[in-house]
MARVO-303689 format. One record per residue (C-alpha): residue number from 1; chain; x, y, z; residue in one letter. Coordinates in nm, 2 decimals. Example, Ala and Ser with C-alpha at 12.3 -4.5 7.8 and 13.67 -1.06 7.14 Angstrom:
BEGIN
[1,"A",[1.23,-0.45,0.78],"A"]
[2,"A",[1.37,-0.11,0.71],"S"]
END
This chain:
BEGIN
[1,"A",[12.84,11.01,-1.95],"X"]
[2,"A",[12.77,11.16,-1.59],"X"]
[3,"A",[12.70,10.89,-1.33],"X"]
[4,"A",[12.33,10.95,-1.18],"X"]
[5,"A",[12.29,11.08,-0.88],"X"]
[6,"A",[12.19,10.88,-0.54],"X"]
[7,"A",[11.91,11.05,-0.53],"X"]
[8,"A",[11.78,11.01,-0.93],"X"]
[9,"A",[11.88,10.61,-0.85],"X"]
[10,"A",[11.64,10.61,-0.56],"X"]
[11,"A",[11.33,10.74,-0.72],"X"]
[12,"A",[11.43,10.47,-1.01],"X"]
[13,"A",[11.45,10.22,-0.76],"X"]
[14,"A",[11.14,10.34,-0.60],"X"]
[15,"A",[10.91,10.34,-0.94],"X"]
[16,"A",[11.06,10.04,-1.04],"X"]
[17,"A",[10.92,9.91,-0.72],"X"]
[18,"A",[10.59,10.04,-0.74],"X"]
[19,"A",[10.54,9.93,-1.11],"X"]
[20,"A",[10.67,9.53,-1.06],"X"]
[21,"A",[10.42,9.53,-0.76],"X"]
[22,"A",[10.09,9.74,-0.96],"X"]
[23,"A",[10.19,9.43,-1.23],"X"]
[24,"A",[10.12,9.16,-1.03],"X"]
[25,"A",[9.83,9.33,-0.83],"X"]
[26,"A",[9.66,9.42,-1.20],"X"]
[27,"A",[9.74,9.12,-1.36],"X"]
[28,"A",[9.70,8.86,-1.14],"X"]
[29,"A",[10.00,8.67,-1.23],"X"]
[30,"A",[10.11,8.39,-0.96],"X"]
[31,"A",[10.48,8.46,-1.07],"X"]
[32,"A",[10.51,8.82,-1.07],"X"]
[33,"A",[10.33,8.81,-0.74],"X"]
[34,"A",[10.59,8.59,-0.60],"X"]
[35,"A",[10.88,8.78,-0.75],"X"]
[36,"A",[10.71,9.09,-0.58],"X"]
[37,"A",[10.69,8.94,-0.22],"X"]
[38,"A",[10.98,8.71,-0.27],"X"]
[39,"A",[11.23,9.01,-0.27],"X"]
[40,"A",[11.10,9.14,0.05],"X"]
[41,"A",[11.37,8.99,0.26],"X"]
[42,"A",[11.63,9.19,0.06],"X"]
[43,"A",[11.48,9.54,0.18],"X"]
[44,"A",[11.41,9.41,0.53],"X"]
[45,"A",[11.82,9.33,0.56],"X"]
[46,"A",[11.88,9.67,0.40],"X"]
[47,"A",[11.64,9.83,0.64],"X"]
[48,"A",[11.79,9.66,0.93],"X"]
[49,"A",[12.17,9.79,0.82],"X"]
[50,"A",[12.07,10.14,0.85],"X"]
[51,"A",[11.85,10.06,1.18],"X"]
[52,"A",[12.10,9.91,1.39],"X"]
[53,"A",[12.29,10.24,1.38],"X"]
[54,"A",[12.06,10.46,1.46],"X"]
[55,"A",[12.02,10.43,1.87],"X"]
[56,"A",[12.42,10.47,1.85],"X"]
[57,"A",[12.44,10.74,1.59],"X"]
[58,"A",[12.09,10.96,1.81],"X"]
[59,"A",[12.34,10.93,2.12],"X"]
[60,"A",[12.69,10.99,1.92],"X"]
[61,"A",[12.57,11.28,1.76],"X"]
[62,"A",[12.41,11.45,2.04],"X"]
[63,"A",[12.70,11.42,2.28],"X"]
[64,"A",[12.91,11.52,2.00],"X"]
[65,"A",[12.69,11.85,1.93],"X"]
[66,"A",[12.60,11.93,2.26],"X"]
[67,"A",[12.94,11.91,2.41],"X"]
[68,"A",[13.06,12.08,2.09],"X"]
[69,"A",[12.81,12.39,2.13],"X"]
[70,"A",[12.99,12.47,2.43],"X"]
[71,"A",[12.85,12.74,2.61],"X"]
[72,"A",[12.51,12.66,2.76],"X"]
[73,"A",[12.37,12.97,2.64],"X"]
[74,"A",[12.45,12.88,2.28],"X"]
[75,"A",[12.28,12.52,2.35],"X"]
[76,"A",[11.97,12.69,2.52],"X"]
[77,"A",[11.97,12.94,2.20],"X"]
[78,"A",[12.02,12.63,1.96],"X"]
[79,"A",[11.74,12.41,2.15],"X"]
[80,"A",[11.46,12.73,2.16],"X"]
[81,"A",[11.54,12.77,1.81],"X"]
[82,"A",[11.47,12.40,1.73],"X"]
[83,"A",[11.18,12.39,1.97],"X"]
[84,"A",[11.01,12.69,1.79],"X"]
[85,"A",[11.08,12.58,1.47],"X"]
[86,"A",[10.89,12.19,1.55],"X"]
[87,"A",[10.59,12.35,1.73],"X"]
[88,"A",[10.46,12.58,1.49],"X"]
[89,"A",[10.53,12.38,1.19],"X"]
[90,"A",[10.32,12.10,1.38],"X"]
[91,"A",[10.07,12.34,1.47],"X"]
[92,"A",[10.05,12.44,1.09],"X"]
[93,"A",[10.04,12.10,1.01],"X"]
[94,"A",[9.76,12.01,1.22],"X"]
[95,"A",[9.56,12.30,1.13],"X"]
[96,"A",[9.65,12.26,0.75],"X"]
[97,"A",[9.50,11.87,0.78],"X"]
[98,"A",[9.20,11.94,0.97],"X"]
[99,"A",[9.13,12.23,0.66],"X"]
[100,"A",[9.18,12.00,0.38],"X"]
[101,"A",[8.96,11.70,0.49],"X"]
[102,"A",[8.70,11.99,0.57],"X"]
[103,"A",[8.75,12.11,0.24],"X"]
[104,"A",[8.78,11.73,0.08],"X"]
[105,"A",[8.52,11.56,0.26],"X"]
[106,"A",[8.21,11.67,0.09],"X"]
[107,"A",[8.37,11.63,-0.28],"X"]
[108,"A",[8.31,11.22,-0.27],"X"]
[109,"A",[8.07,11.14,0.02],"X"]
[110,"A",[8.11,10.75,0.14],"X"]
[111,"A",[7.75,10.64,0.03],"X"]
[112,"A",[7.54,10.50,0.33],"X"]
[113,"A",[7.58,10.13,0.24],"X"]
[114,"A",[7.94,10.13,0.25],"X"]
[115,"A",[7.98,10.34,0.53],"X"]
[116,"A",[7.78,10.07,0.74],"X"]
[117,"A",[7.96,9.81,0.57],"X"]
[118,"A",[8.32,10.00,0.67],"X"]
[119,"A",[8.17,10.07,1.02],"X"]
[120,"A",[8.08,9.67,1.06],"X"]
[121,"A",[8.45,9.59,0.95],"X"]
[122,"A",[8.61,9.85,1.19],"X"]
[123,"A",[8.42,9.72,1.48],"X"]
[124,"A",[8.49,9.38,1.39],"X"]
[125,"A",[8.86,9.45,1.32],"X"]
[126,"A",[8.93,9.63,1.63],"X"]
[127,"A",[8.89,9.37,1.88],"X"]
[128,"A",[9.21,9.29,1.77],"X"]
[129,"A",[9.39,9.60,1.87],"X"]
[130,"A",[9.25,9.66,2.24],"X"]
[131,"A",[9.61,9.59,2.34],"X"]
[132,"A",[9.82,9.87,2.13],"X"]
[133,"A",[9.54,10.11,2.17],"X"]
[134,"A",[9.54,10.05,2.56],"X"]
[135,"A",[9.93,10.13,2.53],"X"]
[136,"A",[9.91,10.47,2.44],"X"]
[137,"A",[10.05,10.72,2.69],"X"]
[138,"A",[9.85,11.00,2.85],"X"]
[139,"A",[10.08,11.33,2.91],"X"]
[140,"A",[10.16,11.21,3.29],"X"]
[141,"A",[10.33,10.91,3.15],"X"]
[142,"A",[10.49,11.12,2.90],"X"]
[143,"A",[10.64,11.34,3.14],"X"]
[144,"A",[10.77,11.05,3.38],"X"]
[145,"A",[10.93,10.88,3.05],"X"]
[146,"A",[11.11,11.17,2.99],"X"]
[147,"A",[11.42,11.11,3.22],"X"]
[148,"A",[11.52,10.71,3.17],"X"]
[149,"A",[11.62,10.55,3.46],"X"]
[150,"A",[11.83,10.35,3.28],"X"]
[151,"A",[11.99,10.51,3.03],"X"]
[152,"A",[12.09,10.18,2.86],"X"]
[153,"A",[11.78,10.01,2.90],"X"]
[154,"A",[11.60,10.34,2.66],"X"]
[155,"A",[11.84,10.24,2.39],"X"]
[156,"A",[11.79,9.87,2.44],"X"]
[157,"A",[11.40,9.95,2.38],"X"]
[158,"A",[11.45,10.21,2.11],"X"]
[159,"A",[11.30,10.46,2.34],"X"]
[160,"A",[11.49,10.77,2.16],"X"]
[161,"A",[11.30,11.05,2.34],"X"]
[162,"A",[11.45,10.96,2.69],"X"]
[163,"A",[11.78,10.85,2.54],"X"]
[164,"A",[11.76,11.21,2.40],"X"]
[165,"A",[11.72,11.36,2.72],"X"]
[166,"A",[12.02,11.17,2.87],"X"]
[167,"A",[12.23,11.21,2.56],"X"]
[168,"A",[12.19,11.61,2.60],"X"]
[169,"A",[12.22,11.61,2.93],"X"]
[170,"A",[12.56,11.40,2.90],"X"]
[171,"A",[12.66,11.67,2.64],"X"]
[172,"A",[12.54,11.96,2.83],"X"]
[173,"A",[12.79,11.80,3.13],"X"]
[174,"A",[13.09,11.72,2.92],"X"]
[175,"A",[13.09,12.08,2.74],"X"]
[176,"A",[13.08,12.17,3.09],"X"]
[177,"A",[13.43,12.05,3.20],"X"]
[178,"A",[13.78,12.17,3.15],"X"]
[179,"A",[13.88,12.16,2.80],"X"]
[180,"A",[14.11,11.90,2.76],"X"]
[181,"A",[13.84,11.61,2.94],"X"]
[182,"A",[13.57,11.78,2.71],"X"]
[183,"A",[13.76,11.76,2.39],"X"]
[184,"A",[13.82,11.39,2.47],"X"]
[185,"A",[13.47,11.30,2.49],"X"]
[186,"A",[13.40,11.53,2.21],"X"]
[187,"A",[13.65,11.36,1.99],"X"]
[188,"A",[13.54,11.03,2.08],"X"]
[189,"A",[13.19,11.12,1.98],"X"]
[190,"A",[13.30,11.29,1.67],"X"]
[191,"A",[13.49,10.91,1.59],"X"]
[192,"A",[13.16,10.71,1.66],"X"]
[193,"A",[13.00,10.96,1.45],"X"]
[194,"A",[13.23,10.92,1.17],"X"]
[195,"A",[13.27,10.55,1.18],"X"]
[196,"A",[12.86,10.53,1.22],"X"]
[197,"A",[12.83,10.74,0.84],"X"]
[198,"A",[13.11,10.54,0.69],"X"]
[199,"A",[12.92,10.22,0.74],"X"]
[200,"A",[12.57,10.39,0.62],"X"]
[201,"A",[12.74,10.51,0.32],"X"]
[202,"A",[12.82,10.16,0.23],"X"]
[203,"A",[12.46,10.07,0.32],"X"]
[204,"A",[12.36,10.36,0.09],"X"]
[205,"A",[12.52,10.20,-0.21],"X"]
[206,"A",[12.20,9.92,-0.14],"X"]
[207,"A",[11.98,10.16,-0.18],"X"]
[208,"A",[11.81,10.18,-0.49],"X"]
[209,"A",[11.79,9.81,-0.46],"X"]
[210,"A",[11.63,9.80,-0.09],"X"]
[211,"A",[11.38,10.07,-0.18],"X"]
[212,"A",[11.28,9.85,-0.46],"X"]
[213,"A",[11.24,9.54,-0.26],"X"]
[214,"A",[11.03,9.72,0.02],"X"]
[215,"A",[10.81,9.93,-0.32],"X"]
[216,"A",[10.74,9.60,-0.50],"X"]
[217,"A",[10.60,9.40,-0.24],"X"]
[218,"A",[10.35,9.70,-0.04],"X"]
[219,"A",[10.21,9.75,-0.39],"X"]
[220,"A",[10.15,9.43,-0.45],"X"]
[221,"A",[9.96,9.34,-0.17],"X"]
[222,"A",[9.76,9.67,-0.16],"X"]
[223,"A",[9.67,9.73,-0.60],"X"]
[224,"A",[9.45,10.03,-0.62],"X"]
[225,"A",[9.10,9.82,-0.54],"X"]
[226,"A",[9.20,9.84,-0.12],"X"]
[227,"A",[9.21,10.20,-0.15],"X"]
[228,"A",[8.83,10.23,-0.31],"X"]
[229,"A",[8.65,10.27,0.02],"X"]
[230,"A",[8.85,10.50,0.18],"X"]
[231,"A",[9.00,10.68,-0.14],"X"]
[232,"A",[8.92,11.08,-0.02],"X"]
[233,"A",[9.10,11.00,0.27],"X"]
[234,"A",[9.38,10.85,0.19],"X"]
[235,"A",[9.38,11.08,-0.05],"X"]
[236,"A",[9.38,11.40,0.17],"X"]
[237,"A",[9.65,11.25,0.33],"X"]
[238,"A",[9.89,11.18,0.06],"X"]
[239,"A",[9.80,11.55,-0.11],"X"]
[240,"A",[9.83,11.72,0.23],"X"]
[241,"A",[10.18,11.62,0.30],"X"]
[242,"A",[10.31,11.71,-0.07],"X"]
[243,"A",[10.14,12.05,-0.04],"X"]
[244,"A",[10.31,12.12,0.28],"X"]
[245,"A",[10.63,11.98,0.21],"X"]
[246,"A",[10.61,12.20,-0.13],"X"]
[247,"A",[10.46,12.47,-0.02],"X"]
[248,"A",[10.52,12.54,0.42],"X"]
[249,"A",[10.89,12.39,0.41],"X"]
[250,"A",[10.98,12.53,0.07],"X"]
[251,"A",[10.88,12.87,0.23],"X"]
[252,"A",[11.09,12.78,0.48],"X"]
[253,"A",[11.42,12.72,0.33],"X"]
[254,"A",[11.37,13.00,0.09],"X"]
[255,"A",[11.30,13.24,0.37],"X"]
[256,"A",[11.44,13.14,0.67],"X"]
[257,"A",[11.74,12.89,0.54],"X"]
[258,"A",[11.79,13.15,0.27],"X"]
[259,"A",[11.90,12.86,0.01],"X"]
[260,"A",[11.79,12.80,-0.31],"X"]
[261,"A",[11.47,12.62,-0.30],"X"]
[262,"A",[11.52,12.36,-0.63],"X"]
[263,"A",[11.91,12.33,-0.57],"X"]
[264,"A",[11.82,12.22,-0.17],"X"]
[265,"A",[11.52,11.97,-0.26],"X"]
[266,"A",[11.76,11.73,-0.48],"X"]
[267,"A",[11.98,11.79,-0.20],"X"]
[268,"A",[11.76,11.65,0.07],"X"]
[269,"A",[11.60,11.39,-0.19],"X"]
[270,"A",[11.84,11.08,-0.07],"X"]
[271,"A",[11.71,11.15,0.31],"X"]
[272,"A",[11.32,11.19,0.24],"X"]
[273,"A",[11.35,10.92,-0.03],"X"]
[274,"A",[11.50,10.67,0.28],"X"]
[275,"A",[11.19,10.78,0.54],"X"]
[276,"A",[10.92,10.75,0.29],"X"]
[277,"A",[11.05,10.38,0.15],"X"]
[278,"A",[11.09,10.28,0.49],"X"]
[279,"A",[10.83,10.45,0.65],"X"]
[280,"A",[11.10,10.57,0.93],"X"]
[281,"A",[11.25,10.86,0.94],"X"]
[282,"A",[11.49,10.73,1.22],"X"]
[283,"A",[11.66,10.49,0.95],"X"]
[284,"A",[11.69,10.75,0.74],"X"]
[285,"A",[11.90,11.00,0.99],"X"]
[286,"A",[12.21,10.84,0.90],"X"]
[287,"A",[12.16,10.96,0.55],"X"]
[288,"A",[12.05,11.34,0.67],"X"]
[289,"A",[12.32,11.35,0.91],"X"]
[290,"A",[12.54,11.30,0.59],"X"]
[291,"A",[12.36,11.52,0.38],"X"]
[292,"A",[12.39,11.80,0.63],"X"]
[293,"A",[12.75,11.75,0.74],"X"]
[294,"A",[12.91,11.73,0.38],"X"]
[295,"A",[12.66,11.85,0.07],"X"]
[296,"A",[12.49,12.15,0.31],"X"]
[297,"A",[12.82,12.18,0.54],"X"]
[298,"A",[12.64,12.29,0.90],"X"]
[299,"A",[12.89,12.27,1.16],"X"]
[300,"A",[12.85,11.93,1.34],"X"]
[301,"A",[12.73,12.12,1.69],"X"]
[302,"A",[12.43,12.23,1.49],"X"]
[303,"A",[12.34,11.90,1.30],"X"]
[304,"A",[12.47,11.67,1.58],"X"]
[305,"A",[12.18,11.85,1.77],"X"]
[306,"A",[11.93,11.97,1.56],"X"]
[307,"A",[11.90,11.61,1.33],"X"]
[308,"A",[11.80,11.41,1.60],"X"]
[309,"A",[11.64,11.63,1.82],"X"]
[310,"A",[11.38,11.70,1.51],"X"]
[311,"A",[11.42,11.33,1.44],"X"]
[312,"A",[11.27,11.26,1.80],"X"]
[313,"A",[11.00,11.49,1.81],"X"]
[314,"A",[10.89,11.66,1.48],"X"]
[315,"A",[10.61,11.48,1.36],"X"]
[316,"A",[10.44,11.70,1.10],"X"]
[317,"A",[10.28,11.41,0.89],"X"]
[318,"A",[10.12,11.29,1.19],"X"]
[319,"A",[9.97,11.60,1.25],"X"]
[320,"A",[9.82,11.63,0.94],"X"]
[321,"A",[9.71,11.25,0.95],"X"]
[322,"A",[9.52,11.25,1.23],"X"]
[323,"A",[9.30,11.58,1.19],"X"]
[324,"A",[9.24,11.46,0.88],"X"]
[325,"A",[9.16,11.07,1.05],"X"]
[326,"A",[8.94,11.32,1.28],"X"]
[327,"A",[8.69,11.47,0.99],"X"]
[328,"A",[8.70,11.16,0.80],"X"]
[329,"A",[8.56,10.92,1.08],"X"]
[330,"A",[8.33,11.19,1.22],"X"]
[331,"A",[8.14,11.17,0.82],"X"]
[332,"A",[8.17,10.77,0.87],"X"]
[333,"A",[7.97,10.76,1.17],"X"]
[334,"A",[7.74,11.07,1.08],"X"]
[335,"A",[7.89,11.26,1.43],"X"]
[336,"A",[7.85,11.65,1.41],"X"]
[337,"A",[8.15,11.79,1.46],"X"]
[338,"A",[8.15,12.17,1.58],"X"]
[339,"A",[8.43,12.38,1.71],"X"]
[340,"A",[8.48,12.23,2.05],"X"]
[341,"A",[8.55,11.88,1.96],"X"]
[342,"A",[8.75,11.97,1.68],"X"]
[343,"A",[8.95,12.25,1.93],"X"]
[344,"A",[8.98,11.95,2.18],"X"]
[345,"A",[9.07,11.72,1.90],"X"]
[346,"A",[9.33,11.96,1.77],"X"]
[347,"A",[9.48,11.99,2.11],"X"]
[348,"A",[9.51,11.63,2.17],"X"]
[349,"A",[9.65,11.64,1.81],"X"]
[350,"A",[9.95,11.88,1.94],"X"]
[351,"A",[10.03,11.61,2.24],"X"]
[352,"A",[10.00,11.30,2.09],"X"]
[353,"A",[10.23,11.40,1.77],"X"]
[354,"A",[10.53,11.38,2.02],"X"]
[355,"A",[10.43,11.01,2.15],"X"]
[356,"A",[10.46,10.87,1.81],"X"]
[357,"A",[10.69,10.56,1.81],"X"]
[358,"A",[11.01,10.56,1.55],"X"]
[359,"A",[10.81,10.25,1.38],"X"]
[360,"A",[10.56,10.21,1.07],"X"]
[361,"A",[10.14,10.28,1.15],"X"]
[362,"A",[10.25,10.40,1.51],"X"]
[363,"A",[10.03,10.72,1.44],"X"]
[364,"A",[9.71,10.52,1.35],"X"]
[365,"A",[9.75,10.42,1.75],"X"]
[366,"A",[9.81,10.78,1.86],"X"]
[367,"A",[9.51,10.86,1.68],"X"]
[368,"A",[9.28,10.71,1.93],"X"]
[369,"A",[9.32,10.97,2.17],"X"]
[370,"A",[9.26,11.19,1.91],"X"]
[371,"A",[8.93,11.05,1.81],"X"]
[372,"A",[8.83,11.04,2.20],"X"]
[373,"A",[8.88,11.42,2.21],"X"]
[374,"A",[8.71,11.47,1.98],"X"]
[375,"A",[8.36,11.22,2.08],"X"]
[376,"A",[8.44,10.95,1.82],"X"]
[377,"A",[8.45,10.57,1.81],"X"]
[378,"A",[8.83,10.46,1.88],"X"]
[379,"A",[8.71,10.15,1.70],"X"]
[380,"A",[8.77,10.32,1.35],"X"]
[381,"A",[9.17,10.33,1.39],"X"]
[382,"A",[9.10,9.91,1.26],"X"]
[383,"A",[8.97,10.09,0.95],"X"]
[384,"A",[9.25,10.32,0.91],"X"]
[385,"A",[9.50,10.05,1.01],"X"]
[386,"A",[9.42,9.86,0.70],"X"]
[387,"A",[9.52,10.12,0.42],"X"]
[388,"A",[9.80,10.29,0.63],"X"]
[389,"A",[10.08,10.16,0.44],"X"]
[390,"A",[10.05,10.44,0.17],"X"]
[391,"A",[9.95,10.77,0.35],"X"]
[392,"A",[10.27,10.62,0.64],"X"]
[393,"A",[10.50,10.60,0.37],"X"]
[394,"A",[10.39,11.00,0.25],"X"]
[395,"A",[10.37,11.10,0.61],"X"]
[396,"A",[10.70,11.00,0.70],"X"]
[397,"A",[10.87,11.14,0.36],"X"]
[398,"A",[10.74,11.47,0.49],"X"]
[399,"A",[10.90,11.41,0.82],"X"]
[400,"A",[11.20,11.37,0.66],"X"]
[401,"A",[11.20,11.68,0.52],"X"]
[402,"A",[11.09,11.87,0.78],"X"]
[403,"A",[11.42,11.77,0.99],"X"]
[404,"A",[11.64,11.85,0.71],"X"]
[405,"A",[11.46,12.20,0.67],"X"]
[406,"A",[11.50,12.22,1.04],"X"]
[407,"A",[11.83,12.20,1.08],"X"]
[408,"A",[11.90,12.45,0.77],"X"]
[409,"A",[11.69,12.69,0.94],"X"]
[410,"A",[11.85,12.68,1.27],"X"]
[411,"A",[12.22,12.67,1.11],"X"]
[412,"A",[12.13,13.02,0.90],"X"]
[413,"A",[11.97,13.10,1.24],"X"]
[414,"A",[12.30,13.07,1.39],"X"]
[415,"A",[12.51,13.24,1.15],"X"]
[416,"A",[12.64,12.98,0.94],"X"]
[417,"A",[12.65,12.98,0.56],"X"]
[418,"A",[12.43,12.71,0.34],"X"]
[419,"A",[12.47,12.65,-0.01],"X"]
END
């Protein structure tokens, strides 16, 4: 009998989860509840395995593509490429949210009694969250975080967007020299790289286990009542990223990546399936470096650069979160909103997409710009905070596509031949 694939174990892992933690949320059963949040440590250790190679893996593989790429032209080509690719999937994204919750929004109005009752509990809740709210960055404090003064102290903090800046720029240097100093860097890179997927393949064997011991206790604690308030929304979200991972990114393999569509999904399963258990697509790009390297063989310049480049900045889910955040809190505190706020929203939308921190509910925070654009009470992120677990975890399994579609797009982009 064929052994099941990591990705079938996964999903098995996953449902088995979901239905141990619905059991004791249903039921009510002291014991199942305790088995469900008792085996919580389990996927916190396996989350951890895969996280602590991640800040070395981002830098590895980016030294190792760029200074593999070689000429600067063929880097500038690769990045554009990458670059086009993540904006105008995000705009999509964006615009595809902020249409659905239009669309969604008047099919199960939030009756006037418990719309006061959820704006009393977001005003209440939010005094709480004055700090992370305060700590969102405006785009001049973007711009100056770009370039680390410290290069070490961004990896320390698990700032990957300036420890991507530095790590190309090392690359861009090294493919720069002679060739016998750049193929020393390059195959020192390549070893970190190698040693880096060897260890998350044995982490990968955990798998199924760890995504059932982060599954069981988020259901658990959640059961289907939390959801009853805010059910449209939540589920706009969760239908918004499937219909664009389905339909916008299968498009975009099939066209674009040129692959076949249903042989390329159970190909990228393992990856998405990590970001969505873990709501981090970081943890997961040790297992989509793999993926791309061995089952969809792109040349490591491309996936040393594209992965966590995309990784770092392509935040699609978000997108579509927080335009949808946008229409649903605009109903909740009866706000009219016409085509300026929601242009102003949408462009706030495009900026903050990029400042969203490789950690879970990071885009509810982001949000509150958004909700300023757009005239709306930052208060209601306390709300959204409170049922994020599920649409973060949907989010985030789009992201994790989106990077793996990425980088098959750029690699047919560049010539190379997919499966």
């Amino acid at each position: 009998m064929p052994k099941p694939s990591l990705s079938v174990t996964i999903m098995l892992g996953l449902g088995a989860g979901l239905a141990l933690g619905l059991a004791a949320s249903a039921t009510g059963s002291p014991l199942l509840r305790q088995i469900a949040v008792g085996i919580e440590p389990v996927g916190a250790v396996w989350i951890n395995l895969l996280r602590m190679c991640v800040i070395p893996l981002v830098a590895a593989a980016l030294v190792s593509g760029v200074g593999s790429l070689g000429d600067p032209r063929r880097l500038g080509r690769v990045g554009l490429r990458t670059l086009a690719f993540v904006l105008s999937t995000i705009v999509l994204a964006a615009c595809a949210g902020l249409a659905l919750a239009l669309l969604t929004a008047p099919i199960a109005p939030v009756s006037p009694q418990a719309a006061a009752a959820m704006r009393a509990a977001a005003t209440e809740g939010a005094r709480d969250l004055a700090p992370q709210v305060g700590a969102v960055q405006g785009l001049r404090q973007f711009v100056l975080d770009l370039v680390p003064a410290n290069p070490f102290r961004a990896a320390a903090d698990g700032a990957l967007l300036p420890l991507t800046v530095f790590s190309v720029l090392f690359g861009a240097a090294a493919g720069a020299l002679a060739e016998p100093a750049r193929r020393a860097i390059v195959d020192f890179a390549d070893a970190v790289v190698a040693a880096l997927i060897r260890l998350v393949g044995w982490g990968m064997l955990l798998a199924p286990a760890g995504v059932l011991c982060l599954a069981a206790p988020v259901a658990a604690r959640l059961g289907w009542d939390t959801l009853r308030g805010l059910a449209m929304f939540v589920a706009t979200v969760v239908a918004g990223t499937m219909l664009f991972a389905v339909v916008v990114y299968g498009l975009a393999a099939k066209l674009f990546a040129r692959v076949r569509v249903a042989r390329f999904a159970r190909t990228i399963t393992p990856g998405a399936a990590v970001a969505f258990t873990t709501v981090s697509s970081m943890a997961a790009l040790p297992t989509m470096m793999d993926t791309a390297l061995e089952d969809l063989r792109i040349s490591k310049g491309v996936a040393g650069f594209v992965l966590p480049f995309a990784a770092t900045l392509n935040r699609p889910g978000s997108a579509i979160y927080q335009m949808a955040a946008v229409v649903f809190v605009g109903a909740l505190w009866n706000v009219p909103l016409g085509p300026g706020p929601l242009a102003a929203a949408l462009a706030t939308c495009l900026l903050m997409t990029f400042s969203v921190a490789a950690m879970p509910s990071a885009t509810v925070f982001t949000t509150a710009p958004v909700l300023l654009a757009a005239g709306l009470p930052v208060e209601s992120i306390a709300l959204l905070l409170g049922v994020d677990r599920i649409p973060d975890m949907f989010r985030t399994g789009l992201n994790g596509v989106a990077h793996q579609v990425a980088v098959a797009v750029v690699a047919r982009a560049e010539g190379e031949s997919l499966p």
